[in-house]
C-alpha positions as semicolon CSV with decimal commas, in nm:
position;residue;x (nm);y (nm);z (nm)
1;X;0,000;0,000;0,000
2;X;0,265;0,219;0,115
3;X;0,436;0,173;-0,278
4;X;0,122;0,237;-0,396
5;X;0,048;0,572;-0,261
6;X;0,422;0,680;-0,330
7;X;0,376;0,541;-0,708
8;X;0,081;0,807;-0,704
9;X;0,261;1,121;-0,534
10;X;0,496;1,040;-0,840
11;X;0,313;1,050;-1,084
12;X;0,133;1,339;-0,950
13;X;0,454;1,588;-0,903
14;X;0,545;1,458;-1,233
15;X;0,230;1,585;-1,380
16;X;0,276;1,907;-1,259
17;X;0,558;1,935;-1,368
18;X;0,500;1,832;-1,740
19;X;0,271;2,049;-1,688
20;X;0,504;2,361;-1,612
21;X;0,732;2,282;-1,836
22;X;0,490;2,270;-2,107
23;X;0,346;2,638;-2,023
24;X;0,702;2,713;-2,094
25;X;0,728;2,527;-2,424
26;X;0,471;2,670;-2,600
27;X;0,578;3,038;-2,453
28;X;0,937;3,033;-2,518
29;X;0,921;2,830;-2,895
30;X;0,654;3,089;-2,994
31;X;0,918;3,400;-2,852
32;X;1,203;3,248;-3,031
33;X;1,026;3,157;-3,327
34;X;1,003;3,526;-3,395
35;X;1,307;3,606;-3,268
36;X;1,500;3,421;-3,504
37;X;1,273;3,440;-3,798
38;X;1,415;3,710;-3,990
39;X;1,151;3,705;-4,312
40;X;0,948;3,911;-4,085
41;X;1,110;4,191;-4,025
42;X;1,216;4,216;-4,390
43;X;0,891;4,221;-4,511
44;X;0,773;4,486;-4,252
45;X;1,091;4,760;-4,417
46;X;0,846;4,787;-4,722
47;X;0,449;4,779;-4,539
48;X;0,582;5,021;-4,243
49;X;0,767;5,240;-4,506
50;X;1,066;5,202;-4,284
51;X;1,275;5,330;-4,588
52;X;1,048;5,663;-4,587
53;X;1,048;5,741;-4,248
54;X;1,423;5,668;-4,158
55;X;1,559;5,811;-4,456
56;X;1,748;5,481;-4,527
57;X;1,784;5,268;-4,827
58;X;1,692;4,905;-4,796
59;X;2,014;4,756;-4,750
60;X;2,147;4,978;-4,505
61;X;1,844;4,903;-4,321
62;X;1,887;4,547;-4,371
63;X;2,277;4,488;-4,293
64;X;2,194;4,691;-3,994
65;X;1,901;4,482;-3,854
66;X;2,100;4,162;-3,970
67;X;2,393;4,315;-3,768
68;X;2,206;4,376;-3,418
69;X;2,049;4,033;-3,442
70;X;2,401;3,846;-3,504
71;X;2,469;4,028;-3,182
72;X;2,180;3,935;-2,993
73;X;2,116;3,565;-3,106
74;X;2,451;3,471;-3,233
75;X;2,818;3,554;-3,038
76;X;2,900;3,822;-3,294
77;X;3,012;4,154;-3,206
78;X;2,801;4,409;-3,111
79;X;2,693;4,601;-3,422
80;X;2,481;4,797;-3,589
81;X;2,586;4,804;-3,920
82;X;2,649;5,176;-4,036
83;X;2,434;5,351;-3,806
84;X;2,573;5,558;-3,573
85;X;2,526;5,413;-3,155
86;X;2,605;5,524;-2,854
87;X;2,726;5,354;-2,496
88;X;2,401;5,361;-2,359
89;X;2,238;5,187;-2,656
90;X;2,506;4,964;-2,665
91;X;2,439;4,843;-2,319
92;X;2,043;4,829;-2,366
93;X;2,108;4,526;-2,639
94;X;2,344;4,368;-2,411
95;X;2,059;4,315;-2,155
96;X;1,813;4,218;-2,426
97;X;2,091;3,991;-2,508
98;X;2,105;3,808;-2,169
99;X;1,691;3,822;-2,215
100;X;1,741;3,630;-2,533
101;X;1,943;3,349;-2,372
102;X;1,745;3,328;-2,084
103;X;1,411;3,240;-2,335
104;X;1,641;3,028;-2,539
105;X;1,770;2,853;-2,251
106;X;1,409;2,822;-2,063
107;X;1,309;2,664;-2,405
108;X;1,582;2,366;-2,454
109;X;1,541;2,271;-2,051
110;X;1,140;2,284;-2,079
111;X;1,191;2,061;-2,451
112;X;1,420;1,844;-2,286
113;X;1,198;1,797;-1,965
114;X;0,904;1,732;-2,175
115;X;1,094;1,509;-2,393
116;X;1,235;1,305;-2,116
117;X;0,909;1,282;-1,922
118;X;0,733;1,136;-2,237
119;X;0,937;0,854;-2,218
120;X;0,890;0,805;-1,858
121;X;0,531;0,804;-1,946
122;X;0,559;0,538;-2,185
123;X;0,731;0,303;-1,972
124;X;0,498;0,336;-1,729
125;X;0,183;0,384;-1,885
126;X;0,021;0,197;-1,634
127;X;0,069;0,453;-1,397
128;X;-0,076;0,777;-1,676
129;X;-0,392;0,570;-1,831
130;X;-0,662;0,694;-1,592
131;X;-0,527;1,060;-1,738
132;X;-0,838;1,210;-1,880
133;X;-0,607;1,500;-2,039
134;X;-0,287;1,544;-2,137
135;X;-0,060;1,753;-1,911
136;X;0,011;2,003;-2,267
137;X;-0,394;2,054;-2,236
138;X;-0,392;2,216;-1,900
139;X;-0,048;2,429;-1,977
140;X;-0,315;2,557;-2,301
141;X;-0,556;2,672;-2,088
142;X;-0,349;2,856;-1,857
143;X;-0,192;2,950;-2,138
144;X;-0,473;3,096;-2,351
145;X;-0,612;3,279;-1,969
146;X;-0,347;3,449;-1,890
147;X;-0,246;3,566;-2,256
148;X;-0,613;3,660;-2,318
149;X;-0,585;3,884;-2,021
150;X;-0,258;4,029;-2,130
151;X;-0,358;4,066;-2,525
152;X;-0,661;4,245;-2,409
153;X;-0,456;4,525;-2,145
154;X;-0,235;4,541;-2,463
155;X;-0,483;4,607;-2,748
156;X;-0,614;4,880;-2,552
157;X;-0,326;5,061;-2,484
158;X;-0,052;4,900;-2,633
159;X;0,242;5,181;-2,599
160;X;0,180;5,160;-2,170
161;X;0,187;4,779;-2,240
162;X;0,524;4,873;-2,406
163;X;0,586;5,117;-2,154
164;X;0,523;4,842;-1,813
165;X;0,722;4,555;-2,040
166;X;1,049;4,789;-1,996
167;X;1,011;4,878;-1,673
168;X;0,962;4,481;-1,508
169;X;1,256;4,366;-1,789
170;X;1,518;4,645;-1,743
171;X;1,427;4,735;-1,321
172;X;1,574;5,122;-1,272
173;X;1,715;5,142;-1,598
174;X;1,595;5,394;-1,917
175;X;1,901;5,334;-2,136
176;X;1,588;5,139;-2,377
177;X;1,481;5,526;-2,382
178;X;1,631;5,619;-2,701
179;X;1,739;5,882;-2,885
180;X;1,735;5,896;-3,307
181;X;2,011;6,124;-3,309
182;X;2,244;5,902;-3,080
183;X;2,125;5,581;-3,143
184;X;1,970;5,561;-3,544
185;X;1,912;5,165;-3,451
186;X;1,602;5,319;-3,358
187;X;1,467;5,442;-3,670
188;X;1,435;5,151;-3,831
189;X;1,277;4,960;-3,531
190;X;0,924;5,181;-3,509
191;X;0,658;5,073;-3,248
192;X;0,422;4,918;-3,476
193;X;0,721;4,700;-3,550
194;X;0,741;4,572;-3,197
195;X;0,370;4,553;-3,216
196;X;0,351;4,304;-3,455
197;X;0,585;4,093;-3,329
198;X;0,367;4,118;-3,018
199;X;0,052;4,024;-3,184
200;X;0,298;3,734;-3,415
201;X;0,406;3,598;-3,058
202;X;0,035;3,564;-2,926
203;X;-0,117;3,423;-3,246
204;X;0,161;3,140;-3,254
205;X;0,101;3,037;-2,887
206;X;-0,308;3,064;-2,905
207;X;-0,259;2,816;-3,209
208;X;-0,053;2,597;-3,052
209;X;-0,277;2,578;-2,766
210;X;-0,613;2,553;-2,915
211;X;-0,484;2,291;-3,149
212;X;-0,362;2,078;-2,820
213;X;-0,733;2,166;-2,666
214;X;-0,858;2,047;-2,955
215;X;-0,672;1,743;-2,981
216;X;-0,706;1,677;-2,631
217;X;-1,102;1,641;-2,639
218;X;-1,131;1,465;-2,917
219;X;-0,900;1,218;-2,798
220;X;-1,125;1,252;-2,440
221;X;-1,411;1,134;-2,690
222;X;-1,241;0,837;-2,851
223;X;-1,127;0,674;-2,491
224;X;-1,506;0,745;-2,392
225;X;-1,626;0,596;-2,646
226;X;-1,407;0,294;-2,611
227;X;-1,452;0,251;-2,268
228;X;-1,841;0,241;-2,332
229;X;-1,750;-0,019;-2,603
230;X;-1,581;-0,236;-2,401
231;X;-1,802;-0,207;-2,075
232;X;-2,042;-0,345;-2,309
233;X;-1,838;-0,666;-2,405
């Protein structure tokens, strides 16, 4: 008996943590995603008139946002192409720098976890068949509260949503405060930018999670349906 009840505090802390770790999945793959896909910015220069508004050709604009993301995702220098930067700005990207490792690294632990707890789970399914849902199906739900709540605060005011993001990421610091004539990085990264990477970010993660939901209930309705079957036999 006493196995028993320790086989089931197990399984329990280990579907919690599945659990957590899938909340952080689905967060930190849909960040990322955008981080490193570059297509999007590109194809933003042109529909935000980015070459109109910072007085920039195209490929300046380019090698400097290619430049700045080296930096931040990849161990290049610090540049920003041919745009002129100052000490402050310098040291803003280095803290979105250590942001971007910290949501790459919270991503490869929680894919790892998740990964290694699967196969756990599959040698001892015994232990996981009663499971009405799947762990990823309560991670989408908290998931798709707590972004609803956030997408909502942002839609309405999405410049203070900017505005709050800053101040809990960067505590007492305004270096991310820039100015166009010291830091021209700046010009070519306008709010609506940032805005749709926002709104990129939130559509990836509600589609991930409704699809889960999704598959989640309908595979609720199949093991109903073929437990009624076999209660039958």
């Amino acid at each position: 008996m006493k196995i028993n009840n320790t086989s089931k505090k197990s399984t329990k802390i280990i579907k919690i943590l599945n659990s957590i770790f899938y909340f952080f999945l689905i967060i930190t793959f849909s960040i990322n995603f955008v981080i490193y896909f570059r297509p999007f910015y590109y194809w933003q220069i042109k529909s935000l008139n980015i070459q109109q508004t910072s007085g920039y050709d195209y490929q300046t604009i380019k090698t400097a946002y290619d430049s700045i993301m080296n930096y931040l995702t990849l161990f290049a220098d610090y540049s920003v192409g041919s745009l002129k930067s100052s000490a402050e700005g310098q040291a803003h990207f280095n803290d979105v720098k250590i942001l971007f490792i910290i949501c790459l690294t919270v991503f490869l632990i929680s894919l790892i976890a998740v990964i290694s707890i699967s196969f756990y789970k599959l040698k001892h399914k015994a232990e996981f068949q009663n499971t009405k849902f799947t762990q990823s199906f309560y991670a989408s739900i908290s998931i798709i509260i707590f972004f609803a709540v956030i997408t909502i605060l942002s839609a309405i005011d999405f410049n203070k949503a900017f505005v709050i993001f800053h101040k809990i990421f960067f505590i007492g610091k305004d270096n991310w405060l820039f100015d166009p004539n010291q830091d021209e990085i700046i010009k070519i990264l306008p709010g609506e930018f940032f805005r749709n990477c926002a709104i990129f970010v939130f559509v990836i993660m509600f589609s991930i999670s409704f699809s889960t939901i999704i598959y989640n209930i309908i595979r609720f309705i199949k093991l109903k349906a073929k437990a009624k079957k076999t209660a039958i036999v």
